[in-house]
C-alpha positions in Angstrom: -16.2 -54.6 0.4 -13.7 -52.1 -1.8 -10.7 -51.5 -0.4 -9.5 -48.0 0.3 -6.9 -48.3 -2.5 -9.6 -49.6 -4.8 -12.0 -46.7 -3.3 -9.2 -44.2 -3.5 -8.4 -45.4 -7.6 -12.1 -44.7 -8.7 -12.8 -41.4 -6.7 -11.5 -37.9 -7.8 -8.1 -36.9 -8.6 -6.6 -35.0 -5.6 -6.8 -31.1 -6.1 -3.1 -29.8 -6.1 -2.4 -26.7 -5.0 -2.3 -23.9 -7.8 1.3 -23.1 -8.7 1.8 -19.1 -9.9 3.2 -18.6 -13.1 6.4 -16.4 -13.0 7.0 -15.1 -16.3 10.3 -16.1 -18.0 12.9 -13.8 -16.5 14.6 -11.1 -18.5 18.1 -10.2 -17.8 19.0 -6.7 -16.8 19.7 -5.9 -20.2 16.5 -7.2 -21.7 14.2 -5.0 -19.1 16.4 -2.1 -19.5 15.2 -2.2 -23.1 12.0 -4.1 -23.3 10.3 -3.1 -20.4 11.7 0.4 -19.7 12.0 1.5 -23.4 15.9 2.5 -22.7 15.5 5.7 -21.1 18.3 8.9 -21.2 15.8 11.1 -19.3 14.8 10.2 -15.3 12.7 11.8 -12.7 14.1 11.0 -9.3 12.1 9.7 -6.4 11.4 12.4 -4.5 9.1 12.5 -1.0 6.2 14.7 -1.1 7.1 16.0 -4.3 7.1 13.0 -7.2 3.8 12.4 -7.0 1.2 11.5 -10.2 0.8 15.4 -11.2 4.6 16.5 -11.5 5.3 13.1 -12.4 2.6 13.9 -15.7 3.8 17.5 -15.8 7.5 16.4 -16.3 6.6 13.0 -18.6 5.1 16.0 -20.9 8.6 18.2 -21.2 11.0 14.9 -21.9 10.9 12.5 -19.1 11.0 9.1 -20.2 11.0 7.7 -16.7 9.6 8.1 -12.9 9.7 7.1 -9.9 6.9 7.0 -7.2 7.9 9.5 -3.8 10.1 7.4 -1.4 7.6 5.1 0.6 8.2 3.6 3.8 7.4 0.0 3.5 6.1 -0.8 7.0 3.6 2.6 7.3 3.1 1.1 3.3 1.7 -2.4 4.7 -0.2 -0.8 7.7 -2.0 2.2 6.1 -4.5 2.0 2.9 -4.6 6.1 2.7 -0.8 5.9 2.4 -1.0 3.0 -0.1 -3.3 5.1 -1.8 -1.9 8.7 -1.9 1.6 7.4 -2.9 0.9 4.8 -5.3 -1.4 6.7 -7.4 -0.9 6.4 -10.9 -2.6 6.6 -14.5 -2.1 4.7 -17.9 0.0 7.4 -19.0 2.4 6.8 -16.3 4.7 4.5 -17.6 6.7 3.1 -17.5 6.8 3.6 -13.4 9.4 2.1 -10.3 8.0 2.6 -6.9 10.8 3.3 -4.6 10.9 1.8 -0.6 12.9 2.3 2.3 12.8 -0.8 4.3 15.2 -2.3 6.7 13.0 -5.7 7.5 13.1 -8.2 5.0 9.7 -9.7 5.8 8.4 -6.4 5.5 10.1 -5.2 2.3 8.3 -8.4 0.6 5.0 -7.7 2.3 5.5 -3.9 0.6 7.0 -4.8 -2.4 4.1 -8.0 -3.3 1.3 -5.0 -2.4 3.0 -3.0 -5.1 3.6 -5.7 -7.6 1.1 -5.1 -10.0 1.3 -1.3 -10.2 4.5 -1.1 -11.2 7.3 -2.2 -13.4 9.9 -2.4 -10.5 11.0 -1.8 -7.2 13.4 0.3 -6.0 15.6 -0.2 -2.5 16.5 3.5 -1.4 19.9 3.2 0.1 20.7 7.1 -0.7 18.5 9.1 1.7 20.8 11.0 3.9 18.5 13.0 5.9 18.3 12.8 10.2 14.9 11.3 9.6 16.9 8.0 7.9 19.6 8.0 10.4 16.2 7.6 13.0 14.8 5.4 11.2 17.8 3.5 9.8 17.3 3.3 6.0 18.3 5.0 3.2 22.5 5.5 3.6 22.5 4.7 6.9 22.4 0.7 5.7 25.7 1.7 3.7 27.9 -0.4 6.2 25.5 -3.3 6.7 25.9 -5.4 2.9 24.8 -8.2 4.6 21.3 -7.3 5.2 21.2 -5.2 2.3 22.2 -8.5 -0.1 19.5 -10.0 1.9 16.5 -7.4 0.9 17.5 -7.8 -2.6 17.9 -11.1 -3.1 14.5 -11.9 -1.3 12.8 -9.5 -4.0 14.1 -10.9 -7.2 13.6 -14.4 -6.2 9.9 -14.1 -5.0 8.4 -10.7 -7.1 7.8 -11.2 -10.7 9.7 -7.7 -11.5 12.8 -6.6 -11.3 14.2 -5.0 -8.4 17.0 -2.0 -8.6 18.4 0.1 -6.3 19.9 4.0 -5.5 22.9 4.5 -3.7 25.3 7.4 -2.6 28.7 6.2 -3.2 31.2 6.1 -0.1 34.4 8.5 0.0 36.9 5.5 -1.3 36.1 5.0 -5.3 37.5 1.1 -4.9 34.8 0.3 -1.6 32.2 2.0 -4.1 32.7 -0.1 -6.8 32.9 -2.9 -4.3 29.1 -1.9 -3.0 28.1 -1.7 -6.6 29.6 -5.3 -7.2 27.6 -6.7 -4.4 24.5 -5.4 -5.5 24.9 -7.0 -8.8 25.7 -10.3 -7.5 22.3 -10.0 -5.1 20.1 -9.0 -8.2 20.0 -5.8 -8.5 18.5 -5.1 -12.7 19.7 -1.4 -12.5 22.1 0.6 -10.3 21.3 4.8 -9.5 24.3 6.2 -8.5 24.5 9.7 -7.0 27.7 10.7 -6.4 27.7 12.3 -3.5 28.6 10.7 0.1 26.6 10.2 3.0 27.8 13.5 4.7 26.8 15.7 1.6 23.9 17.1 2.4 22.4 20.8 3.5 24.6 23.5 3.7 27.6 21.3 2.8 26.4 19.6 -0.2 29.0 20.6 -2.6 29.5 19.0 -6.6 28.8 14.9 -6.7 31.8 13.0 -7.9 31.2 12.2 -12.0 34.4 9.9 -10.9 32.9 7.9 -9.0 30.0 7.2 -11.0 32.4 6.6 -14.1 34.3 4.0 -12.1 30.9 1.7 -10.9 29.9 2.6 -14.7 33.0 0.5 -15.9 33.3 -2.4 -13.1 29.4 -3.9 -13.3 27.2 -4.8 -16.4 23.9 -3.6 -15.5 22.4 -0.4 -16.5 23.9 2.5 -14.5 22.2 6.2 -14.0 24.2 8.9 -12.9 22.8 11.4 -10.2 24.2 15.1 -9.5 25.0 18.1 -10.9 22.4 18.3 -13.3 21.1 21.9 -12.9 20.3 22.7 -17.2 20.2 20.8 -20.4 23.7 21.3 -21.2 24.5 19.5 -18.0 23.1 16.4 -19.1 25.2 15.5 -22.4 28.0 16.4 -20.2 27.1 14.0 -17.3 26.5 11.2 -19.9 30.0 11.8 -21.7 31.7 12.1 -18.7 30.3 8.8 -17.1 29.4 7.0 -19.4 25.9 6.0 -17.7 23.4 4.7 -19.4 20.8 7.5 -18.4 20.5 10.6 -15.8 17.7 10.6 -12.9 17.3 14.7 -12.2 15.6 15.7 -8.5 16.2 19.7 -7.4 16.7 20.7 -11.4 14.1 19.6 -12.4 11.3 21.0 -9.4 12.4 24.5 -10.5 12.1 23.6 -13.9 10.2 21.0 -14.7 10.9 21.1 -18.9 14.6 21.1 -18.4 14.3 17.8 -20.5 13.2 19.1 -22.8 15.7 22.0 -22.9 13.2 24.7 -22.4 13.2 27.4 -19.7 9.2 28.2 -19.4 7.6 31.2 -18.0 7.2 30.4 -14.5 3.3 31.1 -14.1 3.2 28.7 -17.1 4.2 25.8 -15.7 2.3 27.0 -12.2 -1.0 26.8 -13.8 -0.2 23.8 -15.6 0.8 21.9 -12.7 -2.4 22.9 -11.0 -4.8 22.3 -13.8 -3.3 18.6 -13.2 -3.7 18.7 -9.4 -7.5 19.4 -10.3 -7.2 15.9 -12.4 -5.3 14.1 -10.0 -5.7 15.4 -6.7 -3.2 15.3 -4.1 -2.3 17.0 -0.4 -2.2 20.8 -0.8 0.9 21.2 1.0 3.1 19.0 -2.3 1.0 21.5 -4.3 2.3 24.7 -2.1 5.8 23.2 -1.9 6.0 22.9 -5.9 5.1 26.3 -6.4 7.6 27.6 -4.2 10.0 25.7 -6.2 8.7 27.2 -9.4 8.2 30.6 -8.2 11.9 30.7 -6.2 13.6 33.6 -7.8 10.6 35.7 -7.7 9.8 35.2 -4.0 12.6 36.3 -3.0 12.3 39.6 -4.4 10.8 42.3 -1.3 7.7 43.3 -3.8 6.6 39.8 -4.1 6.4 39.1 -0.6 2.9 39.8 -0.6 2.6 36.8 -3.4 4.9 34.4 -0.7 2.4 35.2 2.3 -0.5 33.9 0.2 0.7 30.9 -1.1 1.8 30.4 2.7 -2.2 30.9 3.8 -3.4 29.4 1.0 -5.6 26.7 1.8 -6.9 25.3 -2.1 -6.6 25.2 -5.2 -8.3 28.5 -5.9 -5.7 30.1 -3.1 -3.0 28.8 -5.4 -4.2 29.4 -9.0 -5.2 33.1 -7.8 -1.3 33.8 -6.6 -0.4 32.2 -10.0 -2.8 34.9 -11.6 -1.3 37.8 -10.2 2.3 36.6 -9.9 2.1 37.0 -13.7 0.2 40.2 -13.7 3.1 41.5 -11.6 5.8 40.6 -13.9 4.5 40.4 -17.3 4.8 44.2 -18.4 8.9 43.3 -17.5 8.6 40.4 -19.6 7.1 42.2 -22.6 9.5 45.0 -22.4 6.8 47.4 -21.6 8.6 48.3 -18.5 12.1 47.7 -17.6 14.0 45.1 -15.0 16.6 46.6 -12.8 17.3 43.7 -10.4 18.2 44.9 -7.0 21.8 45.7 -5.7 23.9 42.6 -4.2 20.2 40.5 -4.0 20.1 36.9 -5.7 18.6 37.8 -8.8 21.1 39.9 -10.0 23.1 36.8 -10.6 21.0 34.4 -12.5 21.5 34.1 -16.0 17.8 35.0 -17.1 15.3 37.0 -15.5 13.6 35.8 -12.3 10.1 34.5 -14.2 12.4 32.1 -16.2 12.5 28.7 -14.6 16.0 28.0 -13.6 17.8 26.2 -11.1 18.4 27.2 -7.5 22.2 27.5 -7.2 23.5 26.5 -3.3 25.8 28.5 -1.7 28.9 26.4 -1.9 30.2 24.3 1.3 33.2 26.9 1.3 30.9 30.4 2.4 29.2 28.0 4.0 31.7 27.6 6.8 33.3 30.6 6.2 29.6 32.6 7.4 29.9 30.3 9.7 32.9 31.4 11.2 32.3 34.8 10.9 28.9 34.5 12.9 30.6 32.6 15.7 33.8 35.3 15.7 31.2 38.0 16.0 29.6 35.7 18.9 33.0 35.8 21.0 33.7 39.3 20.1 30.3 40.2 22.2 31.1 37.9 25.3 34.4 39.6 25.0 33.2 42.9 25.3 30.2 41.9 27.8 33.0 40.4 30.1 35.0 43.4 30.1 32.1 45.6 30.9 31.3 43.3 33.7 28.3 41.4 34.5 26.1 44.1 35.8 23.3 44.8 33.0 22.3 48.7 32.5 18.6 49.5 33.1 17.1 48.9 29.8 20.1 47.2 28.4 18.6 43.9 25.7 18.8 40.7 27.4 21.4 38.4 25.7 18.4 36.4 24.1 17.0 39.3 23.0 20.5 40.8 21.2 21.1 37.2 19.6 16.7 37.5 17.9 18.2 40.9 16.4 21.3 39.6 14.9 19.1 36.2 13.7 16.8 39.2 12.6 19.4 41.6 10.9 20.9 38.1 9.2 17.3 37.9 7.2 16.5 40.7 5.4 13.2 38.9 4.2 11.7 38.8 7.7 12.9 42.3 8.6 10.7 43.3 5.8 8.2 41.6 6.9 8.4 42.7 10.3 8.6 46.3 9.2 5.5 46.1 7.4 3.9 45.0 10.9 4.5 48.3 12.4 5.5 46.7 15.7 6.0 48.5 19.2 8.7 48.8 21.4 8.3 49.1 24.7 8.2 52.9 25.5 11.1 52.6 28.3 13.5 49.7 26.7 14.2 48.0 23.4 12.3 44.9 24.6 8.8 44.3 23.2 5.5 45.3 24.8 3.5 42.5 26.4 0.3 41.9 23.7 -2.1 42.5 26.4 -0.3 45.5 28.6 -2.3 48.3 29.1 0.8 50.3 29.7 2.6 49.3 26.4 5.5 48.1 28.6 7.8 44.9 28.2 7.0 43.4 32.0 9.9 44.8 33.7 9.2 47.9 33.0 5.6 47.4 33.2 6.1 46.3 37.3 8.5 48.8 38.1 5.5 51.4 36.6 2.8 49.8 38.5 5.2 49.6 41.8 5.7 53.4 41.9 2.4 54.5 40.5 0.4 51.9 42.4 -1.7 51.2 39.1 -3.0 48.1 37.6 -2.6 46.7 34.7 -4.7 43.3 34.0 -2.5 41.9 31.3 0.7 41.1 33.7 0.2 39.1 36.0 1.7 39.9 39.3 1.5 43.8 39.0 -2.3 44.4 40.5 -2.9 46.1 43.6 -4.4 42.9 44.6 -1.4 40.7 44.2 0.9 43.5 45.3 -1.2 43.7 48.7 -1.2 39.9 49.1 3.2 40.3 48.7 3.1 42.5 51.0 1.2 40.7 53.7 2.9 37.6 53.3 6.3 39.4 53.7 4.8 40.6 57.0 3.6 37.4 58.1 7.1 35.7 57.8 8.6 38.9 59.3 6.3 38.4 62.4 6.8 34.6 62.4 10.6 35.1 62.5 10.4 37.8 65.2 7.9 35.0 67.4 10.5 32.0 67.0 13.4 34.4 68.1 11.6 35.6 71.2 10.8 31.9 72.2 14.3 31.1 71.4 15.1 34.1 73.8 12.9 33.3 76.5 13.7 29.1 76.9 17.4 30.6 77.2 16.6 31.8 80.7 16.4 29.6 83.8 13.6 29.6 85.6 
């Protein structure tokens, strides 16, 4: 009888298990060039806006490279729809980094191997600044924790057979920004995005991104570096680069109100509306990115009273048609300005006055400056404790048909937004007859409720549509007042008559 051994010799070889083939690794320098073609010209990652049809739209006017929108990796590993919206792409959109935010290293690498082969890197987002990171914790809210950040990247260039890079804000002190830069490096980070503005920059108190601080990471690591902010028209860019020395620029809020700044154009506004749609149609994705590019686009001109009109309907709008017909007469509005046939007076102290072409020229959105940002501020709240003031030296009591306090502070929101004053206006709203408060919608008195019970009190009416003022309910006060009356008159006499000794 064979012996196993003997058995074991003449049998089939064992089946090993099969071993994946990484390809040989490039350096940094090597997939800058090989793989991403060198780019000068980047589309930032962008949520709900740098999806397949801008990304196409802006690949067209000079951008070389794109990112997908932000992605959350654990919604990315749990959802196919998600997967599916955000990861669309076409042959024409390369080269291509799909950005995460992740702070799980298990489920980075879960997102990141799903994404692998539709993409020619992956990005770690440690820039997002927004109170929905802070919640979450990604984005620059892992600024302080290099530990788990080194972690994240490391996993993903040991185990993904691309590259992984990341964005980052840079922190206050320019030495612990080159530090973070450094660290990144060492982890394996191919290419760095720097936007050089901090954590705290954001909103109203954005201000101008440090070209300094970029400059410095720039010259203390030896990966590719792209410089982020302050990149609002072409001449902008040549600047940034001289300036910083990057080896490219990644433009987000430049270029969604003008996509062909790359290509140092500044379209016709209803141009680039209907091409954008024409490649929603192609590509389709949610109607509310479509809605929020257009108003991007269309910015200046909404903001003008006679195109309000043109805002409510891309508000309403529920399709593509909605959108292409706003498109349609958004440039049947303005283009007898922009022949010459008529002539464009912009309004008195309104936005438009300022820009440097007319308002169906794309062109950047220009912020309001963190200085008159706090200084309105200031002046809001000093008119705030100017009325307390004057409320407390006219004492507490409130005149009949004096505003509420809630009601004075909707009027100065209101009288602080022209836009919505318009609006209103249009409305033809009501006051009550008796106050400055509004009607109830359903008063048959056209009476704000006080007013409307004192009415129905006196008159002894009616009126269905407050509560609490029918003869019914009245009747029913009434009674039950009498009923306690007679209840308290009952207790005293019993109170009265167990005082006395029998």
């Amino acid at each position: 009888m064979p012996t196993i051994r003997k058995s074991l010799k003449k049998g089939p070889a064992p089946v090993t298990p099969a071993i994946r083939k990484m390809p040989p690794p490039l350096s940094p320098w090597e997939f800058w060039r090989q793989t991403l073609n060198s780019p000068k010209y980047i589309l930032a990652p962008m949520v709900d806006a740098s999806e397949l049809p801008w990304r196409l739209l802006s690949r067209k006017y000079g951008t070389q490279l794109a990112y997908t929108p932000m992605m959350n990796a654990g919604i990315f590993i749990r959802e196919p729809r998600y997967r599916k919206e955000h990861l669309e792409s076409c042959t024409e959109d390369r080269p291509l980094i799909a950005q995460f935010c992740a702070n799980d290293t298990d489920i980075f690498l879960k997102a990141a191997k799903m994404a692998e082969q539709h993409c020619d890197a992956i990005d770690l987002n440690l820039g997002c600044p927004q109170s929905i990171a802070r919640k979450g914790h990604y984005g620059a809210f892992l600024q302080d924790e290099w530990d788990l950040i080194s972690k994240m990247v490391k996993l993903i260039h040991r185990e993904l057979s691309i590259p992984i890079t990341c964005k980052v804000r840079v922190f206050p002190d320019i030495n612990k920004s080159i530090a973070y830069a450094k660290m990144l490096e060492e982890s394996g980070c191919y290419a760095l995005t720097v936007h050089g503005r901090t954590r705290e920059q954001k909103g109203p108190l954005t201000g101008l991104a440090s070209w300094k601080h970029i400059q410095a990471v720039k010259a203390a690591v030896n990966i590719p570096v792209i410089a982020n902010g302050n990149i609002q028209y072409w001449a902008d860019v040549d600047r940034c680069l001289e300036s910083t020395g990057a080896d490219a620029v990644m433009v987000a809020e430049g270029n969604l109100t003008n996509p062909a700044l790359f290509a140092n154009l500044q379209p016709l506004v209803w141009d680039m509306g209907r091409e954008y749609l024409d490649l929603v149609e192609r590509y389709p994705c949610p109607m509310s990115y479509a809605r929020g590019h257009l108003f991007k686009i269309f910015n200046h001109c909404l903001t003008l009273e006679e195109c309000f009109p043109f805002r409510e309907a891309l508000v309403q709008g529920t399709n593509l048609e909605d959108f292409k017909a706003v498109v349609v007469d958004l440039e049947k509005y303005f283009t007898p300005y922009q022949k010459g046939v008529k002539t464009w007076i912009p309004p008195t102290d309104h936005p438009t006055s300022r820009l440097p072409f007319p308002p169906w020229y794309c062109q950047p959105y220009v912020r309001p400056s963190p200085e008159e940002h706090i200084k309105k501020i200031q002046l809001i709240m000093a008119d705030e404790a100017k009325r307390k003031r004057e409320e407390n030296d006219n004492g507490d009591e409130k005149a009949e048909g004096a505003m509420s306090k809630n009601k004075m502070k909707k009027l100065a929101k209101l009288a602080r937004n022209p836009k919505k004053q318009a609006r209103l206006a249009r409305q033809d709203i009501v006051m009550c007859k008796q106050c400055s408060n509004l009607p109830g919608v359903k008063c048959e008195n056209k009476l704000c409720r006080t007013c409307c019970k004192k009415k129905c009190e006196t008159e002894n009416l009616t009126c269905e549509g407050h509560t609490g003022t029918t003869a019914k309910r009245r009747e029913k006060n009434q009674n039950g007042e009498h009923t306690e009356l007679a209840e308290d008159v009952n207790i005293s006499n019993d109170i009265s008559s167990s005082s006395v000794p029998v």
